[in-house]
C-alpha positions, -999 to +999 in steps of 0.1 A: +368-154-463+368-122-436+334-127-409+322-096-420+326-095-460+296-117-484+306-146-499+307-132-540+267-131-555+255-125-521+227-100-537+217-066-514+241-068-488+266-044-478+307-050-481+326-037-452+361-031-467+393-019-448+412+005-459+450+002-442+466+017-422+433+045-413+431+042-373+466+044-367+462+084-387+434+094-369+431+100-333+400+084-314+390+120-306+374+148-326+353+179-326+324+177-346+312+205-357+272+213-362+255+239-384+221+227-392+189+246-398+157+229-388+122+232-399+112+264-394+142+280-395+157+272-361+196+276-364+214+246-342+253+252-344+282+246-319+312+224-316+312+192-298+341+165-287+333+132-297+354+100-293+350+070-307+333+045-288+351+011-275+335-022-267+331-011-232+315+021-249+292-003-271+279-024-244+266+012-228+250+025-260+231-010-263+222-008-227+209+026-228+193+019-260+173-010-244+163+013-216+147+038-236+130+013-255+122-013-230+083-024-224+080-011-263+067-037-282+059-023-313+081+010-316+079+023-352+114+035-367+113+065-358+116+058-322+142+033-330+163+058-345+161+086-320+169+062-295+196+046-316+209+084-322+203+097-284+218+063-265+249+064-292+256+103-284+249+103-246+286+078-248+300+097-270+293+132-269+314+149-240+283+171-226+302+192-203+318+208-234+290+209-259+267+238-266+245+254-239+216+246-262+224+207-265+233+205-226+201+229-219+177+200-241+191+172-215+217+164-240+192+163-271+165+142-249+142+176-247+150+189-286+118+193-309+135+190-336+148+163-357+174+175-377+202+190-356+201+151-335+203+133-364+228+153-380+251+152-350+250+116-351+252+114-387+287+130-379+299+112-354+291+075-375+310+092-404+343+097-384+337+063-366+339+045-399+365+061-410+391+060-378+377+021-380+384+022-420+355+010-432+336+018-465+303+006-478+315-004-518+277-017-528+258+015-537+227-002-533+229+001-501+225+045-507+242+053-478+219+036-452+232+019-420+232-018-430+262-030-413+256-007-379+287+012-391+279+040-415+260+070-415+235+091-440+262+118-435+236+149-442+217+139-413+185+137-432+153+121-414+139+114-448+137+073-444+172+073-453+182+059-420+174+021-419+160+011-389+175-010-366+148-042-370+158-039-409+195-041-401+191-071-375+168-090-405+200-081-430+223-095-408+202-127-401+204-128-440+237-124-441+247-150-413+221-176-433+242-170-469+277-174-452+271-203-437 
């Protein structure tokens, strides 16, 4: 059995399943391209060049992640998740080429609005998972983030992203069951 796939009747928990032969089609680099409309009707649009993040790349995310958080005890999921979305896109994101308005909001840091940062980072998780080839194949799991590799690809701020506390408790689940 693969580290990273349930043993069979492992109930609720996501499959990560390779597809072959994916990465070597797609190159680590992309433009991503935003058109969102936020509450209100604030229009958020431009093109931005994302890459896919290495493990040197990861260790970053996780390390600005912890300093946006740090001295927070008890952050609800909504703060996990923008700083989950802003520490992920500051590494990925290059912000000399992105829109005025996204270098103008300190690279999303300043932005009122929910929608066009979770969105953009809806994007970029999508084509991370699949230049990586992975696919969630439970659809229990409705598209939320349970193995820290997959996206709600329409970027909607609805609870559909699963904070990172309930991720960390599914993998502890998972790591109990497959042992």
């Amino acid at each position: 059995m693969d580290p990273i796939s349930p043993r069979k009747g492992a109930a609720n928990v996501a499959r990560v399943v390779t597809k072959p032969a994916t990465e070597a089609a797609l190159s680590p680099k992309t433009t991503l391209v935003l058109d969102v409309t936020a509450a209100g009707g604030k229009k958020y649009e431009g093109k931005f060049q994302f890459r896919v993040p290495s493990m040197g790349d990861r260790i970053d995310i996780a390390a600005l992640r912890s300093r946006y958080l740090q001295e927070l005890e008890h952050v609800d999921s909504t703060g996990t998740n923008i700083a989950d979305a802003l520490a992920y896109l500051s590494i990925t994101i290059d912000n000399a080429s992105a829109p005025a308005w996204w270098r103008d909001s300190n690279n999303g840091i300043d932005l009122y609005h929910y929608e066009p940062l979770f969105k953009l980072y809806a994007l970029g998780r999508a084509y991370e998972s699949t230049f990586l080839g992975y696919t969630v194949d439970d659809p229990a799991t409705d598209g939320s983030d349970a193995d820290g590799l997959h996206a709600d690809v329409d970027g909607d701020v609805d609870g559909d992203v699963q904070p990172a506390v309930e991720r960390s408790e599914i993998l502890a689940e998972f790591t109990a069951r497959s042992s």
